[in-house]
C-alpha positions, 0 to 999 in steps of 0.5 A: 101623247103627253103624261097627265097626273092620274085622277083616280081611286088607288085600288084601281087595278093597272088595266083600269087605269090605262083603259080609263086614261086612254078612253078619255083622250079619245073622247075628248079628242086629245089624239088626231083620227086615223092615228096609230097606236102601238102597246109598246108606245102606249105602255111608255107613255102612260108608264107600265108595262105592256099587259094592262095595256093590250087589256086596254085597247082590247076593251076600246076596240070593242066600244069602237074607240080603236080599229084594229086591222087585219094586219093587227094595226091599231089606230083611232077610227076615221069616220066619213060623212055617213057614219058622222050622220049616224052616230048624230041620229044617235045623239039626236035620239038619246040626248033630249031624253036624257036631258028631260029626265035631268031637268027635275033636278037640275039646281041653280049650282048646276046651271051656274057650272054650265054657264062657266064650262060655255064661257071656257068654251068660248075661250078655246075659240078664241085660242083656236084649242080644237081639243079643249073645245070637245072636251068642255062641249062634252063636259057641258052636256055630261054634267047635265045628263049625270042628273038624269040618273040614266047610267045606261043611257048615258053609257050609250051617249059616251059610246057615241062620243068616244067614237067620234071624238078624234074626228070631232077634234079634227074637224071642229080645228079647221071650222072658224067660230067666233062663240060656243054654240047659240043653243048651249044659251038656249039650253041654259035658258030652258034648264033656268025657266024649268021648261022641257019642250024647250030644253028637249028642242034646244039640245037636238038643235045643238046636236043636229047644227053639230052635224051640219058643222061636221060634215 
C-alpha cells in the first residue's frame, strides 16, 4: 500500500482515519483479492501506531471487507462465482431503487459530472487502470444514489461493494474493454429525459452485464 494524503475533517478520532482510508482502498479495489494484511504493516503504512488499526480491521471484517482466519490470518476475501452472483442479486435489487428515488433531484450539474466521471472511465480502459476503473464505476452510481437521500440503502449498497471491490479489480484487469459500459450512456440518457422506467432498466442491466463479466 502506498501512503495517500488524508482528506478528512481534523477531529477524526486516529481509528476513523484508518478505518475510512483502509475501507476505501478496499472498495475501490487498490489491494488484490486474497491479499494478506498485517497490524504491524498496516499501521507503517498509513502512520500510526498499532491500536487504532486492530479497531480498524476489526469493524472491516464485520462488514465482510476482511476475513479473518482461525489461524487469525487477515486478508482481503476472495469470492467465487456464486457469491459474486449473490452480492449482484443485491445490486440488482437496491440500486434501481436508489436511483428512482435520486432521479427528482438529479440536476443538470450532476449529470454533466457523470458524464465526465464515463469519460475518465474510458480512460482507465484505455490505460489498461483495473483500479481506477472500479473507483470511477463506483463513483458514477454513488454521485447519483447520494441523491437519493436513502443513507440506509445506501450504506447496504456500499456494504456489497466493499466486499466485492478486490475481486472486481482482479477480475475486470483481465477482461478487454474498448469503453465504459453501454448502460452508463443509457442511464445518463434516462436521468436527461427525467424518465424512470428507463433510468431503473438501465442500472439493472448495468449491474447484471457486470455479473456476466465477473463471472
Amino acid at each position: 500500500m502506498v501512503a495517500k494524503k488524508e482528506n478528512m475533517p481534523d477531529n477524526l478520532p486516529a481509528h476513523e482515519r484508518v478505518y475510512r482510508r483502509l475501507r476505501g482502498e478496499i472498495m475501490n479495489g487498490s489491494m488484490q483479492p486474497g491479499k494478506a494484511l498485517t497490524l504491524r504493516g498496516v499501521a507503517a503504512d498509513f502512520g500510526y501506531s498499532i491500536t487504532p488499526v486492530r479497531e480498524a480491521v476489526r469493524r472491516l471484517c464485520a462488514e465482510g471487507a476482511l476475513s479473518l482466519s482461525p489461524s487469525g490470518r487477515v486478508s482481503t476475501p476472495e469470492l467465487n462465482n456464486d457469491r459474486i452472483e449473490e452480492l449482484a442479486a443485491l445490486r440488482a435489487l437496491l440500486e434501481p431503487e436508489l436511483a428512482s428515488r435520486a432521479l427528482p433531484r438529479a440536476h443538470t450539474v450532476l449529470i454533466d459530472r457523470m458524464e465526465a466521471l464515463n469519460d475518465g472511465i474510458d480512460q482507465m480502459i484505455i490505460g489498461n487502470d483495473a483500479a481506477g476503473y472500479v473507483r470511477l464505476n463506483l463513483e458514477f452510481h454513488r454521485s447519483l444514489y447520494l441523491r437519493a437521500q436513502a443513507p440506509a440503502m445506501l450504506a447496504m449498497v456500499e456494504t456489497v461493494w466493499l466486499q466485492s471491490g478486490p475481486t472486481m479489480r482482479e477480475l475486470y484487469g483481465k477482461k478487454q474493454r474498448q469503453s465504459a459500459s453501454i448502460n452508463h450512456r443509457k442511464i445518463l440518457a434516462a436521468l436527461r429525459a427525467g424518465d424512470e422506467p428507463s433510468l431503473r432498466l438501465a442500472v439493472r442491466q448495468d449491474v447484471l452485464n457486470g455479473l456476466r463479466m465477473l463471472v
